[in-house]
C-alpha positions as protocol buffer text, in pm:
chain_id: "A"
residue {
  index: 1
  type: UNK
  ca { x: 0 y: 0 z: 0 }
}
residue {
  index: 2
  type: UNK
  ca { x: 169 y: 307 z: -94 }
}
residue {
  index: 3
  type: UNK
  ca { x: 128 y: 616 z: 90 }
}
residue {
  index: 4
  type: UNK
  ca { x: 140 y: 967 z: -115 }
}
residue {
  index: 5
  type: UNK
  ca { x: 380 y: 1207 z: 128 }
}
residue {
  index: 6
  type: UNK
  ca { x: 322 y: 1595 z: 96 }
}
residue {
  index: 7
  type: UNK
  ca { x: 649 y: 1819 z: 54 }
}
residue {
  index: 8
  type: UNK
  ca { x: 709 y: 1950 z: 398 }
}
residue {
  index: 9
  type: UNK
  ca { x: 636 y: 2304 z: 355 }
}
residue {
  index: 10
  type: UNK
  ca { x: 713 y: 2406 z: 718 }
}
residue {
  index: 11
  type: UNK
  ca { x: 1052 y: 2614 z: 774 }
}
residue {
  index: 12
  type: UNK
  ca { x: 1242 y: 2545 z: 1053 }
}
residue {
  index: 13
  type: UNK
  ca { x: 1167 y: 2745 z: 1346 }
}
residue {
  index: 14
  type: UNK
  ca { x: 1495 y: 2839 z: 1314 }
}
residue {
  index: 15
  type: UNK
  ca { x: 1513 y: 2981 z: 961 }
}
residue {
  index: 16
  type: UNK
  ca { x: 1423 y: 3361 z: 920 }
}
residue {
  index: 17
  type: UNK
  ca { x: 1157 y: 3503 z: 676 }
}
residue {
  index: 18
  type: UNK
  ca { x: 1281 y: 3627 z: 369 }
}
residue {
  index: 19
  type: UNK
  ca { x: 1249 y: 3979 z: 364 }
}
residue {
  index: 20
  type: UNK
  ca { x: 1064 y: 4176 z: 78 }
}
residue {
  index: 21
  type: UNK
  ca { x: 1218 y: 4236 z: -244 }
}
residue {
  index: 22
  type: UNK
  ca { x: 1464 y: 3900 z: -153 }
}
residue {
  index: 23
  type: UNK
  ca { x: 1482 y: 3738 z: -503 }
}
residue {
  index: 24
  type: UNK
  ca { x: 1517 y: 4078 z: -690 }
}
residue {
  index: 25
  type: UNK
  ca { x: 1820 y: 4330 z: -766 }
}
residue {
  index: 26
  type: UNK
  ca { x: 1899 y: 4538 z: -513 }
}
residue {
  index: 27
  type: UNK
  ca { x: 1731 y: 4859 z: -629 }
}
residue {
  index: 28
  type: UNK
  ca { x: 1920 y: 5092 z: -450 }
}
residue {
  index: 29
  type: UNK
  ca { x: 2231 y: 4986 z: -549 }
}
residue {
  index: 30
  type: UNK
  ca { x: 2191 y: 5015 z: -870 }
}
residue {
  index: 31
  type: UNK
  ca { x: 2030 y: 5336 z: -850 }
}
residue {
  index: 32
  type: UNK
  ca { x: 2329 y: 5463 z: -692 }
}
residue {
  index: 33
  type: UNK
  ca { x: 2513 y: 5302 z: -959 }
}
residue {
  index: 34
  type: UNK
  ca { x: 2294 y: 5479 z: -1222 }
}
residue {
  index: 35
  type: UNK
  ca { x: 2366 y: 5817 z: -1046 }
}
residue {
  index: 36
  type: UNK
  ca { x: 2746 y: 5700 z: -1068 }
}
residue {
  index: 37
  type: UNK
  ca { x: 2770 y: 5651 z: -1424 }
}
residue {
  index: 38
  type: UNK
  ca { x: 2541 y: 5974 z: -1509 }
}
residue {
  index: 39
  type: UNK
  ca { x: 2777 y: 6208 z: -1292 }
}
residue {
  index: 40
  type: UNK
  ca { x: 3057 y: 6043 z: -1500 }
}
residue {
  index: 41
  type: UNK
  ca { x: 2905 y: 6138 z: -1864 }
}
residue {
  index: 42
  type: UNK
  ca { x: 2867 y: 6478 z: -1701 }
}
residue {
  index: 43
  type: UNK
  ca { x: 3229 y: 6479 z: -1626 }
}
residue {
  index: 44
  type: UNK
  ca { x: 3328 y: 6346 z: -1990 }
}
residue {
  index: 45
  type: UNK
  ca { x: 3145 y: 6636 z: -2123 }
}
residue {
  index: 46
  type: UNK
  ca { x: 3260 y: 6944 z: -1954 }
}
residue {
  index: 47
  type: UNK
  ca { x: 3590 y: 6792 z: -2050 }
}
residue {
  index: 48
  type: UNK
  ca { x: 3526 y: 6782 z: -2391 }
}
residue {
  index: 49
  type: UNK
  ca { x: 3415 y: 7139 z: -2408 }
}
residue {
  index: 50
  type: UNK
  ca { x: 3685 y: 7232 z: -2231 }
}
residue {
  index: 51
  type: UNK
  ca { x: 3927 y: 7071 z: -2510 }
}
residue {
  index: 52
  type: UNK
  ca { x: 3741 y: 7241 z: -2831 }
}
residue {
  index: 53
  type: UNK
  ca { x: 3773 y: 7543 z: -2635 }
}
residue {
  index: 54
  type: UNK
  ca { x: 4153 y: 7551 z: -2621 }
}
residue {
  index: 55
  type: UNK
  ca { x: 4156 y: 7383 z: -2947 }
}
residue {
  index: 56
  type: UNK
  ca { x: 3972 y: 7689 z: -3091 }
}
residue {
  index: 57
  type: UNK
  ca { x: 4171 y: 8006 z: -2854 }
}
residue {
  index: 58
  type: UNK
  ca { x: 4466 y: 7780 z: -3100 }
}
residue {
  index: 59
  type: UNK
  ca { x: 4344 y: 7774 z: -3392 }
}
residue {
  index: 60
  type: UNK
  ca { x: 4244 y: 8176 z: -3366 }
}
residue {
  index: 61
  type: UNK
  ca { x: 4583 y: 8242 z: -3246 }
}
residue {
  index: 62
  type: UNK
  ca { x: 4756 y: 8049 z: -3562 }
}
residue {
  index: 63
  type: UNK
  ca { x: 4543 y: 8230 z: -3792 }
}
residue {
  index: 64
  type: UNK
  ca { x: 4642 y: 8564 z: -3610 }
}
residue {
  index: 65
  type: UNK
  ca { x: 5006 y: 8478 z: -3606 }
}
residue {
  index: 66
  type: UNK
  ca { x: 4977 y: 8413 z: -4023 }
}
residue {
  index: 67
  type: UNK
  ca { x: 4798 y: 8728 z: -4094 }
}
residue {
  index: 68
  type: UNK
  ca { x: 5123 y: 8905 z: -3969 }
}
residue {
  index: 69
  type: UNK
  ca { x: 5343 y: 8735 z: -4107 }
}
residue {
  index: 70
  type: UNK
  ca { x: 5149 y: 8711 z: -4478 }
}
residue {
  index: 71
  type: UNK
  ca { x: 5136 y: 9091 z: -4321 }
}
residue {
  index: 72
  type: UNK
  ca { x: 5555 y: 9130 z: -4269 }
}
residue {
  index: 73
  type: UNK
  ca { x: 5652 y: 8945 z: -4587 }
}
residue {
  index: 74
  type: UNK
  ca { x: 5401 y: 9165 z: -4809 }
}
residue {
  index: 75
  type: UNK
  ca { x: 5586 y: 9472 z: -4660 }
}
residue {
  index: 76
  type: UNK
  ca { x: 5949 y: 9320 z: -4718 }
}
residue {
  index: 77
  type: UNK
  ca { x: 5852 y: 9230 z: -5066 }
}
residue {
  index: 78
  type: UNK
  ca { x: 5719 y: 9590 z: -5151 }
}
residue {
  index: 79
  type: UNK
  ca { x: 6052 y: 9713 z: -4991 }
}
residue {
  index: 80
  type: UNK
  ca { x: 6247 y: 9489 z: -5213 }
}
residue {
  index: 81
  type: UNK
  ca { x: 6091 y: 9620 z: -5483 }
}
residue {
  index: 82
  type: UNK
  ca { x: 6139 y: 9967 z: -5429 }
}
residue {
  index: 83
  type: UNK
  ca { x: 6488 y: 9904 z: -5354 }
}
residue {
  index: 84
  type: UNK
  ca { x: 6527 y: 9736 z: -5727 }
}
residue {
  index: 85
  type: UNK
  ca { x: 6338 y: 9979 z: -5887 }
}
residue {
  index: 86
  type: UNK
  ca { x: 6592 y: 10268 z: -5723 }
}
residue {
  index: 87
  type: UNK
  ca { x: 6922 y: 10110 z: -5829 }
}
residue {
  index: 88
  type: UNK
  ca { x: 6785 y: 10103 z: -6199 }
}
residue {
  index: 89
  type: UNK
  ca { x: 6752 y: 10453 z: -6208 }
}
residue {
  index: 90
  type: UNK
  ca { x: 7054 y: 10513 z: -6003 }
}
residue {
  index: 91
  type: UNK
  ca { x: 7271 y: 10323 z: -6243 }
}
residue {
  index: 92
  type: UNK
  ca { x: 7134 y: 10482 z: -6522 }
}
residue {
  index: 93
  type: UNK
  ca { x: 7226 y: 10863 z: -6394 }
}
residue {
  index: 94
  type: UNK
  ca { x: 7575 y: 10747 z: -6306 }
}
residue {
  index: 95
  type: UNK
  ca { x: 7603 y: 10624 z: -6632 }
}
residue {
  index: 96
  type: UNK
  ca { x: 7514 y: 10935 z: -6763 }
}
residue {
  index: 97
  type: UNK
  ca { x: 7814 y: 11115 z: -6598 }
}
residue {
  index: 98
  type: UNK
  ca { x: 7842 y: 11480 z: -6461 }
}
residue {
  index: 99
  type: UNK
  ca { x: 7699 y: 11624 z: -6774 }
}
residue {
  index: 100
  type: UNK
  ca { x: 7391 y: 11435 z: -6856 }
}
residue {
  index: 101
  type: UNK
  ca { x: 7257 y: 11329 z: -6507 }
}
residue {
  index: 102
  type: UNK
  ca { x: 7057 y: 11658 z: -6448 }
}
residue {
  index: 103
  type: UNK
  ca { x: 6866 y: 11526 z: -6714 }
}
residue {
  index: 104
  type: UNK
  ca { x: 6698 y: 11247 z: -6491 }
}
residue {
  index: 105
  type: UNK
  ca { x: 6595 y: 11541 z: -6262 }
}
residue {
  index: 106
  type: UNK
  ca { x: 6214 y: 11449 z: -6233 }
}
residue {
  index: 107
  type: UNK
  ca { x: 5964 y: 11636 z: -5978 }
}
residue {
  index: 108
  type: UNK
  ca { x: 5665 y: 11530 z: -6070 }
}
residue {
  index: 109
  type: UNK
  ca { x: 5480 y: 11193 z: -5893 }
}
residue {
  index: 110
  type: UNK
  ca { x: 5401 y: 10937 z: -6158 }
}
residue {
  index: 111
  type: UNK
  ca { x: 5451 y: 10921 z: -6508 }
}
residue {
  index: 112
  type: UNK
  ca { x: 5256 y: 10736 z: -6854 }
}
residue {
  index: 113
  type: UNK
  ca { x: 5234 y: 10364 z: -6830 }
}
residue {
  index: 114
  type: UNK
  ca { x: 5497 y: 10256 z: -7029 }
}
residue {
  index: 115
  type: UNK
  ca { x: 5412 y: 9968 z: -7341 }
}
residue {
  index: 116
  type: UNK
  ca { x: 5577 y: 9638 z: -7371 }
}
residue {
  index: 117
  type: UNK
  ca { x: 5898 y: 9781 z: -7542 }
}
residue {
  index: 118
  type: UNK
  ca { x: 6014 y: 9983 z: -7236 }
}
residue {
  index: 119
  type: UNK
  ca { x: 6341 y: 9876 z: -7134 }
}
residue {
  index: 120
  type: UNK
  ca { x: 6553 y: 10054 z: -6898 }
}
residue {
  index: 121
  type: UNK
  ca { x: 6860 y: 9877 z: -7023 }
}
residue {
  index: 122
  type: UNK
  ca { x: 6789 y: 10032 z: -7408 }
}
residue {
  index: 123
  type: UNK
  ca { x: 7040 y: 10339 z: -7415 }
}
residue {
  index: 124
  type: UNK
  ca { x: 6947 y: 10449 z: -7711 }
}
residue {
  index: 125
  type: UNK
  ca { x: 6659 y: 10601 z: -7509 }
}
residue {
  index: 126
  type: UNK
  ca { x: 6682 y: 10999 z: -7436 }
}
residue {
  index: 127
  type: UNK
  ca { x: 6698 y: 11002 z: -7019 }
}
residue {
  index: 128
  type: UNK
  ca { x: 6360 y: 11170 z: -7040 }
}
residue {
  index: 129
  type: UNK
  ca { x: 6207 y: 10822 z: -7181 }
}
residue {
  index: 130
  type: UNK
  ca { x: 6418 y: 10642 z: -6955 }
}
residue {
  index: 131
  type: UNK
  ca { x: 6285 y: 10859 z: -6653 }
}
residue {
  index: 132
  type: UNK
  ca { x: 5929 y: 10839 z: -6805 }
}
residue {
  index: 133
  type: UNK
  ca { x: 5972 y: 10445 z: -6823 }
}
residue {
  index: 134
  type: UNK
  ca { x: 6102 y: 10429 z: -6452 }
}
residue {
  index: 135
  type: UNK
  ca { x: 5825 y: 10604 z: -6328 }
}
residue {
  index: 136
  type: UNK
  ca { x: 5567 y: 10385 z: -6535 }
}
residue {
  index: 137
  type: UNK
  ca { x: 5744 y: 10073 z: -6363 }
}
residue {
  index: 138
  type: UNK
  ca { x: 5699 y: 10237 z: -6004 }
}
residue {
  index: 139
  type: UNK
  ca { x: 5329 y: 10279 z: -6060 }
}
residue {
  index: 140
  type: UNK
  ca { x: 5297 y: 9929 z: -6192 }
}
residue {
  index: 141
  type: UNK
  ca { x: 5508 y: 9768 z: -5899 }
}
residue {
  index: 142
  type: UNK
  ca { x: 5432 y: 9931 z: -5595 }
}
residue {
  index: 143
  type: UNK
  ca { x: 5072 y: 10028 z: -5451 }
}
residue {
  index: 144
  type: UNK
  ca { x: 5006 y: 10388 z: -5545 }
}
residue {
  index: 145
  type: UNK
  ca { x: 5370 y: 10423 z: -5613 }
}
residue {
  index: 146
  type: UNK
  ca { x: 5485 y: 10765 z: -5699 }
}
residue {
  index: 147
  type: UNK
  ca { x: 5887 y: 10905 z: -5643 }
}
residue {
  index: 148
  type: UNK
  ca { x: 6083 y: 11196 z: -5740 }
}
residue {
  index: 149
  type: UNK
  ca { x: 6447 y: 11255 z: -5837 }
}
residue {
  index: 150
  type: UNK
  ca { x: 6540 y: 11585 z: -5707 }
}
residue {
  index: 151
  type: UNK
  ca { x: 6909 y: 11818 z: -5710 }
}
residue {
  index: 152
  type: UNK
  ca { x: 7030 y: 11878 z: -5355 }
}
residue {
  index: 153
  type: UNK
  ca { x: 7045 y: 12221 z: -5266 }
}
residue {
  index: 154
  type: UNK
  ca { x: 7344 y: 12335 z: -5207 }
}
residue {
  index: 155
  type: UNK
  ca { x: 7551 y: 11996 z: -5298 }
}
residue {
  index: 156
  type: UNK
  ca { x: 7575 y: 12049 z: -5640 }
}
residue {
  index: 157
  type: UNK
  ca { x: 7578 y: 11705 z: -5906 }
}
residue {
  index: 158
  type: UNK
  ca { x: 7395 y: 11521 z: -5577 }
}
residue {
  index: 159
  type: UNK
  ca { x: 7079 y: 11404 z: -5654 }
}
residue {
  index: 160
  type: UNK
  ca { x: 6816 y: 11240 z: -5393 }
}
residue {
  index: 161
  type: UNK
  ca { x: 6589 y: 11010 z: -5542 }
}
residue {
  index: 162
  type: UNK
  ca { x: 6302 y: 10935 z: -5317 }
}
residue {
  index: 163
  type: UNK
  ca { x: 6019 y: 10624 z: -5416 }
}
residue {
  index: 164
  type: UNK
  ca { x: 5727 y: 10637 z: -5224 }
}
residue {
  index: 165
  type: UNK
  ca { x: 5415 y: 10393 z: -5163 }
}
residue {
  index: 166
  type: UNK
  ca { x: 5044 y: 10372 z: -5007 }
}
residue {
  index: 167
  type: UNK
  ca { x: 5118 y: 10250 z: -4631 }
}
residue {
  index: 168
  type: UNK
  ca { x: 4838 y: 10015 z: -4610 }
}
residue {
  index: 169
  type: UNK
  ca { x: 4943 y: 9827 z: -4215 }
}
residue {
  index: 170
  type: UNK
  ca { x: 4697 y: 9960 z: -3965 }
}
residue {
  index: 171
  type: UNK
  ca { x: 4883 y: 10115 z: -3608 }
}
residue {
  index: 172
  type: UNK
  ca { x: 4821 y: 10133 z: -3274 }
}
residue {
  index: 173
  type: UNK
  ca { x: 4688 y: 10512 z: -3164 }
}
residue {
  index: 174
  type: UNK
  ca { x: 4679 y: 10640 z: -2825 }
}
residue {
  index: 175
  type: UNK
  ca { x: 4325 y: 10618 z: -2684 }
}
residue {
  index: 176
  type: UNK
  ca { x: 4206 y: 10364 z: -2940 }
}
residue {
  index: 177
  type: UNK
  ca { x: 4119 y: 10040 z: -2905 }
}
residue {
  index: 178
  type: UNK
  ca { x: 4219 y: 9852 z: -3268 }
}
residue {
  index: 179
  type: UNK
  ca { x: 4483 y: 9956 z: -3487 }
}
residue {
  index: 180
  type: UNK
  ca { x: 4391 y: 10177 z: -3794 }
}
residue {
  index: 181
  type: UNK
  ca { x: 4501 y: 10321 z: -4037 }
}
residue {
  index: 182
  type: UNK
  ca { x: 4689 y: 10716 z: -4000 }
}
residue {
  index: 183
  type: UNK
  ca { x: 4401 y: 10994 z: -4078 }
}
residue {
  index: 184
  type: UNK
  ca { x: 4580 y: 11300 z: -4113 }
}
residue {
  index: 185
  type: UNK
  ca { x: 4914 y: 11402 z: -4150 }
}
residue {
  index: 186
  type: UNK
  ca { x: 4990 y: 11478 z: -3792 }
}
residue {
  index: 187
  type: UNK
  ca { x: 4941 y: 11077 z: -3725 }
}
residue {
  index: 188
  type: UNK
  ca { x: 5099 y: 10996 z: -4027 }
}
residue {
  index: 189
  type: UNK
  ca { x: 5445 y: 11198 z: -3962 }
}
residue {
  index: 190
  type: UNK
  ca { x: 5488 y: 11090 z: -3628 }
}
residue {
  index: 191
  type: UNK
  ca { x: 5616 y: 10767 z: -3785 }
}
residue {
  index: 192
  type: UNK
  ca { x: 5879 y: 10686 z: -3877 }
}
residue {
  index: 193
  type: UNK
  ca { x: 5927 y: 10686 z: -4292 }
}
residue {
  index: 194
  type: UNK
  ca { x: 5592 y: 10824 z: -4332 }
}
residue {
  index: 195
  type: UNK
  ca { x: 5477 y: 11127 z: -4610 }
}
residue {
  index: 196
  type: UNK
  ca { x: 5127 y: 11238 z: -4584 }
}
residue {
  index: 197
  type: UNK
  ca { x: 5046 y: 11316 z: -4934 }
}
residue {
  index: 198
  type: UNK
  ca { x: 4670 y: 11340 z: -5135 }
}
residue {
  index: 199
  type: UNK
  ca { x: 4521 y: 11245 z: -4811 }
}
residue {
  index: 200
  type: UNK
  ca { x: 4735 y: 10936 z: -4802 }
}
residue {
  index: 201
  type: UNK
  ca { x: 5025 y: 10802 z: -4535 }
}
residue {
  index: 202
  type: UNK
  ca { x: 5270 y: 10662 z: -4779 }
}
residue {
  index: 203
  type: UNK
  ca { x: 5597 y: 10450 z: -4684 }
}
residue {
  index: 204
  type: UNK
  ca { x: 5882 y: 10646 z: -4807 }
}
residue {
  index: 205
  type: UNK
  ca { x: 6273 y: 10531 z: -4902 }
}
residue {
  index: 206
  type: UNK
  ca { x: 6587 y: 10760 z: -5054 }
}
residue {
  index: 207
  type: UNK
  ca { x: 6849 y: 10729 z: -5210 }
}
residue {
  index: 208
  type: UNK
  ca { x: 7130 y: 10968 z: -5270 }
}
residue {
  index: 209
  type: UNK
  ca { x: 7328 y: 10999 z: -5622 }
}
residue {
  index: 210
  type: UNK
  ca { x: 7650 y: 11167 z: -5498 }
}
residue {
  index: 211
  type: UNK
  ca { x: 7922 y: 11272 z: -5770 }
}
């Protein structure tokens, strides 16, 4: 005769409840744990703005320190021009001797644009078409380039030939707060090089022809 037992369902007197919530997760642990990794993507992103924002202060300060120098080598070039454009003439008027250099004598800014044939080098050329020529190839080389060869008062056979050009670098002013460019001649002659002529600050170099 068999006898069908019941599974003893009774806990030892001994064993303690299980409390609520037993078989699950412990919530609030990983709620803490959410809060954990939340704060930490907060972190991560501050940090990353903080990167692209010395990444940009950089970049701004690169592109600054370019300007100035595509700035500086602009203004060498233009100086290096002038400079070439002087010795031409120069050589030409010693070339010309005692007796033909007051021919060169030239005191008017500018001169006609000169055509394809000019050539400095051509002797054949009367000095007034070589001075007419020399001025064209000022204008053409130099921004708002204009010069004059003038006779030194009092030294005589030494000439002072003078090239000048449009000063286009903005300064610093007293009182301002950007640099500009000159507007009048009282700002403009306080530096150093500087001719205020047609309303303009131009950059100014000379040379002296001596005997």
């Amino acid at each position: 005769m068999s006898v069908n037992r019941k599974p003893n369902t009774t806990r030892a007197a001994h064993e303690p409840a299980p409390w609520p919530g037993h078989d699950r997760p412990d919530t609030a642990r990983e709620a803490s744990r959410g809060r954990t990794l939340h704060g930490q993507s907060g972190v991560t992103l501050i940090e990353v703005l903080i990167a692209l924002l010395v990444m940009s202060i950089g970049l701004l300060g690169l592109a600054a320190l370019q300007t100035q120098s595509l700035r500086f080598n602009t203004d060498s070039m233009i100086r290096t021009q002038a400079t070439s454009l002087a010795n031409e003439i120069i050589e030409q008027m010693r070339a010309a001797g005692q007796t033909g250099v007051a021919d060169y004598a030239y005191d008017l800014a500018g001169g006609d644009v000169p055509s394809e044939a000019c050539d400095l080098s051509d002797t054949s050329t009367s000095p007034g078409e070589q001075v007419q020529c020399w001025f064209g190839r000022v204008t053409q080389m130099l921004p708002l380039g204009t010069a004059t060869i003038l006779s030194r008062a009092g030294s005589a056979g030494t000439y002072d030939v003078e090239i000048m050009w449009l000063d286009r670098e903005p300064r610093e002013f007293s009182g301002e707060t950007r640099p500009r460019l000159p507007a009048n001649a009282n700002e403009c002659e306080q530096m150093v090089a500087r001719q205020w002529l047609d309303n303009r600050c131009m950059m100014t170099q000379m040379w002296t022809v001596a005997p």
